[in-house]
GUMARDREN-853064 format. One record per residue (C-alpha): residue in three letters; x, y, z. Coordinates in steps of 0.1 Angstrom, whole numbers, plus 2048, in hexadecimal, padded with zeros to 3 digits. Layout:
GUMARDREN-853064
ALAXYZ
...
END
This chain:
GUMARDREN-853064
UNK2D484FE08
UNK2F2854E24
UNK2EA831E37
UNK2E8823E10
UNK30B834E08
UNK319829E2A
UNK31480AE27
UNK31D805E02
UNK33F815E0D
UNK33F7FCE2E
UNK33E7DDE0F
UNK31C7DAE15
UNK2F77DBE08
UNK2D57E5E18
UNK2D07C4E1C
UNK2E67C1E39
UNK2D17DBE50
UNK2C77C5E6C
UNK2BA7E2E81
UNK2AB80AE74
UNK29C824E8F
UNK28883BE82
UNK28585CE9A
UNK26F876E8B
UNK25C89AE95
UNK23B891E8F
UNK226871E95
UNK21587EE6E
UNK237871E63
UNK23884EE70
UNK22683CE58
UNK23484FE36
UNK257847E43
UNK24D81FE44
UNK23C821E25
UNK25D833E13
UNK274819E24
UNK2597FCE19
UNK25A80DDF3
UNK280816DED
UNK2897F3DFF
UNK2717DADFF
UNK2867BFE04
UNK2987CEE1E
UNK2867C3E43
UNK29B7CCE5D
UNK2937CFE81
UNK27F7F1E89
UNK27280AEA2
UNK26282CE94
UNK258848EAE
UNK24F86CEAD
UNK26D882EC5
UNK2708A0EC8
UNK2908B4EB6
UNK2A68D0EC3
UNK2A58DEEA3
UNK2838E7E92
UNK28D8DEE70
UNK29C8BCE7A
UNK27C8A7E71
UNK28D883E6E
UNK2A986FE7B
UNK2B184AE74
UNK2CA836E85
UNK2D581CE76
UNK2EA7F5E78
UNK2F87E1E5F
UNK3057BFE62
UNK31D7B2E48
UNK31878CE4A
UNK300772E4D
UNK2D877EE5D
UNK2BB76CE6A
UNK298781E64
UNK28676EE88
UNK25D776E84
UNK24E75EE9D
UNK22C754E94
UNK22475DEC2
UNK223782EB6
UNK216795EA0
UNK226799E78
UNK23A7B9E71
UNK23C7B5E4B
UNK2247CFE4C
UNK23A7E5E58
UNK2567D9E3E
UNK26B7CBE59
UNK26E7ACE6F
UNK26B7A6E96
UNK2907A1E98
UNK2B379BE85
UNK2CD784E91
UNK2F0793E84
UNK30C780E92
UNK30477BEB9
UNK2F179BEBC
UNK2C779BEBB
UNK2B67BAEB1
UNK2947BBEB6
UNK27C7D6EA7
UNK2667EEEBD
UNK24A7DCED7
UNK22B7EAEDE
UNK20B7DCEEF
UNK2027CEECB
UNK1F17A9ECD
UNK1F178FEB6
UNK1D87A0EA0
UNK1F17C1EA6
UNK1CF7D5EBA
UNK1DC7E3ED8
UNK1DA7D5EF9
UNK1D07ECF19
UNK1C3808F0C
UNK1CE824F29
UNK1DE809F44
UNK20480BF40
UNK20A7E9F4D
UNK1F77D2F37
UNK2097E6F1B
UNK2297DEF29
UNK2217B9F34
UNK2127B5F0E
UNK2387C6EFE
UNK24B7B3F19
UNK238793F0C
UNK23E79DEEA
UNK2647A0EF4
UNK26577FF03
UNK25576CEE8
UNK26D77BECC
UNK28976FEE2
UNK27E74CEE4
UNK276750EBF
UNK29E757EBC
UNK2A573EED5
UNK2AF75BEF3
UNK29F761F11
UNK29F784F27
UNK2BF778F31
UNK2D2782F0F
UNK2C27A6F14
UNK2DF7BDF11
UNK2CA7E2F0A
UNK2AA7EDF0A
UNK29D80BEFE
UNK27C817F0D
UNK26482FEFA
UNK24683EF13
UNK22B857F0C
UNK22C867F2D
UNK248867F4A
UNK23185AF5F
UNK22F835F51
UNK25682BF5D
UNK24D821F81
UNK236809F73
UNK24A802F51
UNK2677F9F69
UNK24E7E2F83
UNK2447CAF61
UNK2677D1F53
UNK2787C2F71
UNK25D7A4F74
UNK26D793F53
UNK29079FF54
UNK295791F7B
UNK2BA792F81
UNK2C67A2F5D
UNK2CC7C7F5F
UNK2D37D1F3C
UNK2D97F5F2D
UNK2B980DF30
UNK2B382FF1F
UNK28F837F28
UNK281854F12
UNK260869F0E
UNK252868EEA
UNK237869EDB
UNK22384FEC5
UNK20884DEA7
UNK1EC83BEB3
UNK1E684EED7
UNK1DD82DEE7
UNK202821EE7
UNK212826F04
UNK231814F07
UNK24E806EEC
UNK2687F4EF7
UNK28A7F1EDE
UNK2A27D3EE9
UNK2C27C4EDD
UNK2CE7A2EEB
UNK2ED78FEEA
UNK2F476EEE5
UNK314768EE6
END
């Protein structure tokens, strides 16, 4: 209701969110807060990441950021990875000359898991993923401008970093690498990235 009111006050509709991430205090709440979205908006698919954190305050059980765009999108779901209309959003949003693309995991084509336990087929499947939704949105690893890593365990940057710097060679883009903690226990990796392409 906020973002709704927020927007509404910015000239705008919930049809101009181009990008929602969903931070909640529990992984039992992942899939009721897609389903919600998908019900109250189905219309609406922005791009989207959903993980379990973990809350300074107890009774804080959900936060959503938010971004709007107030002009023209392009919904980009490249046929190379897998569909996210399950989910009730798309791969990415073009809004202007910014990209958003939603959340990578290891997911394949048939959105099962790759690499079960081994780190770096995970994040050579999500850094695949990444590559192909750029090329879907005509960008490369070049038009990277942030990336937002999700990890189950602190352990997994060294070799998050070794694939991460494989495919974006001489680009150094901004990184916030976190610990969180995700619903299906086999996931061990999500990667969030803007690009700009301007």
């Amino acid at each position: 209701d906020y973002i709704e009111t927020i927007i509404k006050e910015a000239g705008g509709t919930m049809q101009d969110l181009v990008k929602v991430d969903n931070y909640v205090s529990h992984t039992s709440f992942l899939q009721p807060v897609m389903d919600y979205r998908k019900k109250r908006y189905p219309s609406v698919r922005p791009a989207s990441t959903t993980v379990a954190v973990h809350f300074p305050f107890p009774s804080v059980l959900e936060e959503i950021d938010a971004w709007a765009y107030l002009g023209p999108k392009e919904y980009i779901n490249p046929k190379t990875v897998f569909d996210t209309a399950f989910r009730g959003s798309s791969q990415a949003v073009k809004a202007g000359d910014t990209l958003y693309l939603t959340g990578q995991t290891a997911r394949d084509i048939k959105t099962q898991i790759v690499g079960r336990g081994d780190i770096k087929a995970q994040t050579v499947q999500v850094f695949e993923n990444i590559k192909n939704i750029l090329e879907g949105a005509g960008a490369t690893f070049d038009n990277v401008v942030k990336l937002l890593i999700f990890v189950s365990h602190p352990t997994h940057l060294a070799a998050v970093r070794e694939v991460r710097s494989r495919y974006l060679k001489g680009n150094r883009p901004a990184i916030t690498s976190v610990m969180v903690d995700f619903s299906d226990p086999g996931v061990m990796v999500e990667v969030d990235t803007w690009a700009y392409l301007g």
